[in-house]
C-alpha positions in Angstrom: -10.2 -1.2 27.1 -8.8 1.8 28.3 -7.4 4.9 25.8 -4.3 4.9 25.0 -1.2 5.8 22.8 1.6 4.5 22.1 5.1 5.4 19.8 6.4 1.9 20.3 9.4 3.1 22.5 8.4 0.0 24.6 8.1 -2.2 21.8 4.0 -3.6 20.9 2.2 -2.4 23.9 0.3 -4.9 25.9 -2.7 -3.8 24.5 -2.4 -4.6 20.9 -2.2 -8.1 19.3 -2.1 -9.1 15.7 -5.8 -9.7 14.4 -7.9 -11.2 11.8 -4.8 -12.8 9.7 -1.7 -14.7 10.8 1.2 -12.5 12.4 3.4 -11.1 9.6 6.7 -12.9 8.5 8.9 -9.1 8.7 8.5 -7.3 12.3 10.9 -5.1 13.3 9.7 -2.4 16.4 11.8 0.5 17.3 11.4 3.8 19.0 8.6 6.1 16.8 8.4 2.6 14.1 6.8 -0.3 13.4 8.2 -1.9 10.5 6.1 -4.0 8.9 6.2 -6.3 5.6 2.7 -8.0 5.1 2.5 -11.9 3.7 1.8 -12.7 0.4 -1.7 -13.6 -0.6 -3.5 -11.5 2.1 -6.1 -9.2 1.4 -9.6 -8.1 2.8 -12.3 -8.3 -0.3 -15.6 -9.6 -0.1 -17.6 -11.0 -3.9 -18.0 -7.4 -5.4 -16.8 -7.0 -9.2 -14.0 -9.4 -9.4 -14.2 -12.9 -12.0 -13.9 -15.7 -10.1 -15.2 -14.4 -6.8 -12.5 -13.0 -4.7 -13.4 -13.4 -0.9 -10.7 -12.7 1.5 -10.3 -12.1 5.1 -6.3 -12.7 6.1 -4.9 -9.5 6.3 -2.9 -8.0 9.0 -4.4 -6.0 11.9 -2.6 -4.8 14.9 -5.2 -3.5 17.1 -7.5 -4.9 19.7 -10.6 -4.8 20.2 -13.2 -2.8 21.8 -17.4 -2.3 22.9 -16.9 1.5 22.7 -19.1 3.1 20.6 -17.4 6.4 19.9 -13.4 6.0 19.9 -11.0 7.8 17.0 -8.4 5.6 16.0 -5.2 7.6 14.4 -2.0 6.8 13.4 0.9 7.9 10.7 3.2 5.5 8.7 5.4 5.9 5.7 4.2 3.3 2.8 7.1 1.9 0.5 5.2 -0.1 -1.9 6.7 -2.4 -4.1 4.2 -5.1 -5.2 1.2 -4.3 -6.9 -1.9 -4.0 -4.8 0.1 -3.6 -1.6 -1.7 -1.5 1.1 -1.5 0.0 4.3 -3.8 1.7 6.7 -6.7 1.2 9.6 -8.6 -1.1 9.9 -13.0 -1.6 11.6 -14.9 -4.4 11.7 -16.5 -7.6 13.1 -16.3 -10.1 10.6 -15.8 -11.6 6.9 -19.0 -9.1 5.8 -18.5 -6.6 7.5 -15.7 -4.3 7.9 -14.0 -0.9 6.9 -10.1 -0.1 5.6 -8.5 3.0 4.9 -5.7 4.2 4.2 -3.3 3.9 0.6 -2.8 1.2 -2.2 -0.3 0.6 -5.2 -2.4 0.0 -8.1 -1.1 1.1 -11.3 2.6 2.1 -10.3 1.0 4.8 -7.9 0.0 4.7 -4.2 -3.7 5.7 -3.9 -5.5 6.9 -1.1 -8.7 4.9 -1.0 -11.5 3.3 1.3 -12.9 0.0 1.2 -16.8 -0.3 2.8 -18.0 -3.6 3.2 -21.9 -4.2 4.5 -24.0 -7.1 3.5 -21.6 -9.4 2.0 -20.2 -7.0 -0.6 -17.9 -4.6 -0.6 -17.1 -1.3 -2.4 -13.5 0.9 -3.0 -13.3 4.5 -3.7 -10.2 6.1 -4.4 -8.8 9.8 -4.8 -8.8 11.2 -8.1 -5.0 12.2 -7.7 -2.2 9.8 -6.5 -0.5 10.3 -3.3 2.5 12.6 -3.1 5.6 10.6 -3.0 7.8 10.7 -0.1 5.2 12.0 2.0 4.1 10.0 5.6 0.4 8.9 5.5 -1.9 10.2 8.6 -5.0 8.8 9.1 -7.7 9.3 11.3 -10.9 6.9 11.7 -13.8 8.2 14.0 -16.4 5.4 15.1 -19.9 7.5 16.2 -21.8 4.3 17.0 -23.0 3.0 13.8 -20.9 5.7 11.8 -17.6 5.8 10.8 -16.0 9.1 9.2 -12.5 8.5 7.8 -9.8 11.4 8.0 -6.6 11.6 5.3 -3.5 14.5 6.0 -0.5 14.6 3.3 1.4 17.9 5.6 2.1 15.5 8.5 -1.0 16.0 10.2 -1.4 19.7 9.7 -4.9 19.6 8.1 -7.0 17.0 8.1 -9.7 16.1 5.2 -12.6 13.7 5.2 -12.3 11.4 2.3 -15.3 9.4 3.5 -18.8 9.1 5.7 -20.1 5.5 5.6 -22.0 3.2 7.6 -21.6 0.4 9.7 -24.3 -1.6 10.7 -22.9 -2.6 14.0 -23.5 -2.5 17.8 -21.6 -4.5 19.8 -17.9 -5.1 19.7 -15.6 -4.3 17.0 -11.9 -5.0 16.2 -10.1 -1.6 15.0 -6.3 -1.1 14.5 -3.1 -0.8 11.7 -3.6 -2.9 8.5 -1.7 -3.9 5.9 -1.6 -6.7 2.8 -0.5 -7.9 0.0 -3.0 -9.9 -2.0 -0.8 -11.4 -5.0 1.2 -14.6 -4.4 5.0 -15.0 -4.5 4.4 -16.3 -8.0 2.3 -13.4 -9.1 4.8 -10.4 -7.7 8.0 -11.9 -9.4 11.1 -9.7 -8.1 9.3 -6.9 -7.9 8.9 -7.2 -4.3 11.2 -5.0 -2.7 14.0 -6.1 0.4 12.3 -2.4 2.0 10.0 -3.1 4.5 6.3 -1.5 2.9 4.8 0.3 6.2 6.8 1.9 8.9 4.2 3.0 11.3 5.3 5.6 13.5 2.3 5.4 16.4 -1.5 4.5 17.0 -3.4 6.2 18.9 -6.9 5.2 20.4 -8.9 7.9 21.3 -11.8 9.6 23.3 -14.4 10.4 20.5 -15.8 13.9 21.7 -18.2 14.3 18.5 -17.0 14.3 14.8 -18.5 17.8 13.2 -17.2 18.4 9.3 -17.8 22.0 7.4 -19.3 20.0 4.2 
């Protein structure tokens, strides 16, 4: 798979395909958008903390899927959240135990910028002490340095970039990487707080030459 960028002036490009979960219900592509409104009931989680067990692997990822090694994948979106737990970002992995998501999530009437790691059959979230700033777009920026991912957050459209997290990812071959979004609870479970706005408008995804991720920590 060759780099590439796109603003989806074209519509999907060619070299994207929805991943992982089923194609989302709400699609609407126009020039510098991708409109997106996930499915209820999808989610990525894997065993960790929650009574009964909450596995899931159904969420959507637009993105393809790759042997590089070192690639940055980046994008910006503007997240409308209306339903709690309802998240949007980027998405790296290979399978139900083993994959990476960052980005934002609603949880407690606040988007949250936050990372979910999961290796070995269990996974783990972080989150920013502070909410996200509202009405502010979302860029994000994940590196892949072979077994390493670094994940990248701006809130001034891309202005400055900060790492929000280093993790590993016990992988060699092949991974799939590209835009996520969910939205775990069920139709039931949201009531009418689901909102007619669609949550993520994605304004491009980019998938980049990895020249060598060096932070100032």
């Amino acid at each position: 798979m060759a780099f590439f960028s796109t603003n989806f002036s074209d519509g999907i490009p060619s070299a994207l395909s929805w991943k992982v979960g089923t194609v989302p219900d709400k699609v609407q592509v126009s020039l510098n958008s991708l409109k997106v409104d996930p499915n209820f009931k999808t989610d990525f989680w894997r065993n960790t903390y929650y009574d009964p067990i909450l596995q899931a692997y159904n969420g959507h990822v637009l993105g393809l899927d790759t042997t590089k090694e070192n690639f940055v994948a980046e994008t910006r979106f503007t997240f409308r959240p209306s339903v709690k737990f309802d998240q949007a970002g980027l998405f790296v992995g290979v399978d139900q135990t083993t994959w990476i998501k960052a980005g934002v999530e609603y949880v407690d009437g606040r988007a949250w910028q936050s990372v979910v790691v999961t290796r070995n059959d269990y996974s783990d979230w972080s989150k920013a002490k502070q909410a996200w700033p509202e009405g502010r777009d979302v860029c994000l920026k994940l590196y892949r340095q072979r077994q390493s991912i670094v994940i990248e957050v701006s809130d001034d459209n891309g202005v400055k970039y900060d790492f929000v997290r280093i993790a590993h990812l016990p992988v060699t071959g092949p991974v799939t990487v590209g835009m996520m979004i969910c939205r775990p609870p069920s139709e039931e479970e949201a009531g009418a707080t689901a909102s007619a706005e669609l949550c993520g408008d994605f304004k491009y995804f980019n998938f980049l030459e990895n020249p060598g991720y060096h932070h100032s920590a």
